[in-house]
N, C-alpha and C positions, 0 to 999 in steps of 0.2 A: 333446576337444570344442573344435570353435571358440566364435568370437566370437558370428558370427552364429548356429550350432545351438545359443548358451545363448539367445541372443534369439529363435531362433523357439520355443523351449520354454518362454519366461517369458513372452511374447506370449498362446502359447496358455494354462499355468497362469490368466492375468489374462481372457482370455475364458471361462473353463469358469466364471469366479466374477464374472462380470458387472463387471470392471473395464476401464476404458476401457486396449483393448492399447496405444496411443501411448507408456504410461508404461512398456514396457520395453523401447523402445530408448531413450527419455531417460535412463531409468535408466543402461541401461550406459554409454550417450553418457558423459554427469557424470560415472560413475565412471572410464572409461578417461581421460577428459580429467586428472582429480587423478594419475592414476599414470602420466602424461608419455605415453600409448598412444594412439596415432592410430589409431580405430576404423573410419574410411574407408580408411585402408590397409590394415589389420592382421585384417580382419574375419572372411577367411574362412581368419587363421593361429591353430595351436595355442595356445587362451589361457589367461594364468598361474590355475594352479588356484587362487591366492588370491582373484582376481578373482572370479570363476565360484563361490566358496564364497561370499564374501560376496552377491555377485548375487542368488544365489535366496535368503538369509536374507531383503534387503532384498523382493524380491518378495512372498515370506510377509508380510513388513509390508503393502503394498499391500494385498494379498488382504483382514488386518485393514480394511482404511482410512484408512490411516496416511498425511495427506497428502505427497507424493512432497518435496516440500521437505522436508518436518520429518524426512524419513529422510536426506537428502543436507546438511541442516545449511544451502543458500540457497538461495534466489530471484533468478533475474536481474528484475532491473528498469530499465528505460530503458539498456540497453545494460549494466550494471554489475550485479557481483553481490554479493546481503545476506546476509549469516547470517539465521539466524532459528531461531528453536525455538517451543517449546510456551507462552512467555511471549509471545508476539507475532501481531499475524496475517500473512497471508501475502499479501506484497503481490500485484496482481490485476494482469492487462494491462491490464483497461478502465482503472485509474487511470493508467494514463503518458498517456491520454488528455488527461485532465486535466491535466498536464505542460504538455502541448505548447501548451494553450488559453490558461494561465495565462502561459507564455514570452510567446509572442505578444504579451499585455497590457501586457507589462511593456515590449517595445519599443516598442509601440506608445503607451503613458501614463507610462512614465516611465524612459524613456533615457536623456532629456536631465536626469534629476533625479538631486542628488548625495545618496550615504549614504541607499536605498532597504533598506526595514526589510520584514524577510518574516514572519512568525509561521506553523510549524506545529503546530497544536491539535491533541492526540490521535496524537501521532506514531508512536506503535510502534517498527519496526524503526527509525524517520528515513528510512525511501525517498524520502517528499515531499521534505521541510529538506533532504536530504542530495544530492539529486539538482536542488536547484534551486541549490545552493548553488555545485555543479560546474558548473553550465550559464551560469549566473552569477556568477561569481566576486567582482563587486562589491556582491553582496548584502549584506545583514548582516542575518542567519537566527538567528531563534531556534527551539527545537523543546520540546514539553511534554508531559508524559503523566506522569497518575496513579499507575502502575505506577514502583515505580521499579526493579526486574527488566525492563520494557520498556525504560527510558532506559537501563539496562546493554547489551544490546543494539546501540543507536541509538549508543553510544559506543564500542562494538567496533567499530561499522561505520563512524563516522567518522576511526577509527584506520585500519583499511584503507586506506579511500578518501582519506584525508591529507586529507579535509574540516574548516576549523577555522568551526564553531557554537558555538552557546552553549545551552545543557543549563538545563532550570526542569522541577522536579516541583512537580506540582498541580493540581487539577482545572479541566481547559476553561481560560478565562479569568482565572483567578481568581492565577493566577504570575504573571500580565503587569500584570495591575490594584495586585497588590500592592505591585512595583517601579516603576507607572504609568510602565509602558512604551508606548509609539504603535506601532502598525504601519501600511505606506503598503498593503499585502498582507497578508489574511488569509486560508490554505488550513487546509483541515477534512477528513477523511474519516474520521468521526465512527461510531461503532455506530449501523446504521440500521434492521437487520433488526426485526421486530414481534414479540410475544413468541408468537402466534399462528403463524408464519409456519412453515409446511413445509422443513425446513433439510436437506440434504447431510450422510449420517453420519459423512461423511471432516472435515467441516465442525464438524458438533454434538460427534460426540467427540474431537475431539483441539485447535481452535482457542480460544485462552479467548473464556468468553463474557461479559469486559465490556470484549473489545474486539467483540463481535459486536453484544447487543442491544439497543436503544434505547426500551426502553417498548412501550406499546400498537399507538402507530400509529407506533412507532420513531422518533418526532422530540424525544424529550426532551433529549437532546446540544444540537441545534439549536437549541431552545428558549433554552438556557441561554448559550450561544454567544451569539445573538441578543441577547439579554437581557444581554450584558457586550459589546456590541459600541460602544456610546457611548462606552466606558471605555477602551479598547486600539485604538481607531482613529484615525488624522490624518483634518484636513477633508478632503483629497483622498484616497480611499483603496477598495480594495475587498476582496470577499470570493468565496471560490470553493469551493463544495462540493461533494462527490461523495454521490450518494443513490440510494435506492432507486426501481426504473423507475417506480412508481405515487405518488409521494409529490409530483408535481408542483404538484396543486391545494392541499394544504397545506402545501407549502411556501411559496408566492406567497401564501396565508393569514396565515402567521406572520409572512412578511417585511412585507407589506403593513400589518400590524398596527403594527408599531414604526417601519417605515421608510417613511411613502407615497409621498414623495417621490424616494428612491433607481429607477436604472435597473435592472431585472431581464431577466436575460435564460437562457435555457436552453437547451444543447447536448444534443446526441442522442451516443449510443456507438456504435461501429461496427456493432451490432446495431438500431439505428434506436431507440432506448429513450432516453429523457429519463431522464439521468444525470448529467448537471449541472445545477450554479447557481450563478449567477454576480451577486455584487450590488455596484454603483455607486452612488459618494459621489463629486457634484463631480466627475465625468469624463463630460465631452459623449462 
């Protein structure tokens, strides 16, 4: 069997069960890439039976709903790639959105500032902290998360990645207030989902769910964030969150409640979905 006849055979396995076919050429993609096998060249040569055993195991996963990350052990993100498992969630494209919004900011309000402080709240694998930190290398990033199997995670990948952060367990806000630490940046992508909400079963059974659900109307993270945001912020300084597509109008409700005078402002995702927020202190 070649390459490509185990790929058009696990393409079709994942259509006959209603899984999106794409995931079996990534599949093989990521795996020949780990075993030094050039998959563009090599596609239509006789491939190593070990490959092709494991292949369709992994497909069987699939078929499960076994998210294709959490079978291949990473996630690319912003050009790099995380580990991640079952303690983590898995980082999304729409957030490198977020990435690029928050870069932007940062040249644009504070370049010219020396020893800029990043905070990210809820970090998970670290893709945020970890990936701003590379981009920036002048940063000085902290990253948080309750989990502390997440923050193991977030610190394999900062071995990888030869990223040096700084590592605080505790909930939201409350690691940063206790060492009343300031941040000039604060990013969040926070459990937003509603506990109502219609979920992806590759999603509800395998992703943990208290990095998924956020309360009722999924905003209690936010809430809380919010609510320790006087405590962990410098006068000039801002925040940047990733949400869910309908949570606009209460979010600008929450914000507007504690901050009326803060700048708010909201970016769309490459799907046209109001996906961010973005909030100002002290920056015209």
């Amino acid at each position: 069997m070649t390459y490509q006849e185990a790929i058009n055979k696990g393409k079709q396995l994942l259509v006959d069960n209603q899984i999106f076919d794409g995931f079996g050429f990534r599949l093989m993609l990521e795996m020949c890439e780990l075993e030094s096998i050039n998959l563009y060249t090599d596609k239509d040569s006789e491939a190593d039976p070990k490959v092709i055993e494991l292949y369709f195991k992994n497909i069987d996963r699939l078929i499960k709903h076994e998210p294709l990350a959490y079978i291949l052990g990473f996630e690319w993100f912003y050009g790099r790639r995380f580990i991640v498992n079952e303690k983590v969630l898995i980082p999304r494209e729409e957030t490198e959105e977020l990435v690029g919004f928050v870069l932007n900011d940062i040249d644009r309000y504070f370049k010219t500032q020396d020893n800029v402080v990043l905070f990210d709240i809820a970090t998970g694998s670290g893709n945020l902290g970890l990936t701003f930190k590379l981009e920036e290398p002048n940063l000085d990033v902290y990253v948080s998360d309750i989990s502390e199997d997440a923050l193991a995670v977030a610190q394999q990948n900062a071995l990888n990645l030869n990223a040096d952060i700084t590592f605080l367990r505790g909930d939201m806000g409350q690691p940063f207030s206790d060492r009343e630490l300031r941040a000039d940046i604060l990013v969040c992508n926070p459990p937003y989902i509603t506990t109502t909400e219609n979920v992806e079963r590759s999603v509800i059974e395998y992703e943990p769910h208290i990095a998924l659900f956020g309360g009722v109307d999924g905003l209690d993270f936010y809430r809380q964030v919010l609510d320790q945001a006087a405590q962990i912020l410098k006068h000039k300084s801002m925040m940047a969150f990733e949400m869910g597509f309908n949570q606009r109008e209460n979010m600008t409700k929450e914000i507007k409640q504690r901050f009326p005078e803060a700048k708010l402002v909201f970016e769309k995702d490459m799907n046209g979905l109001d996906r961010m927020c973005f909030v100002y202190f002290n920056i015209d």
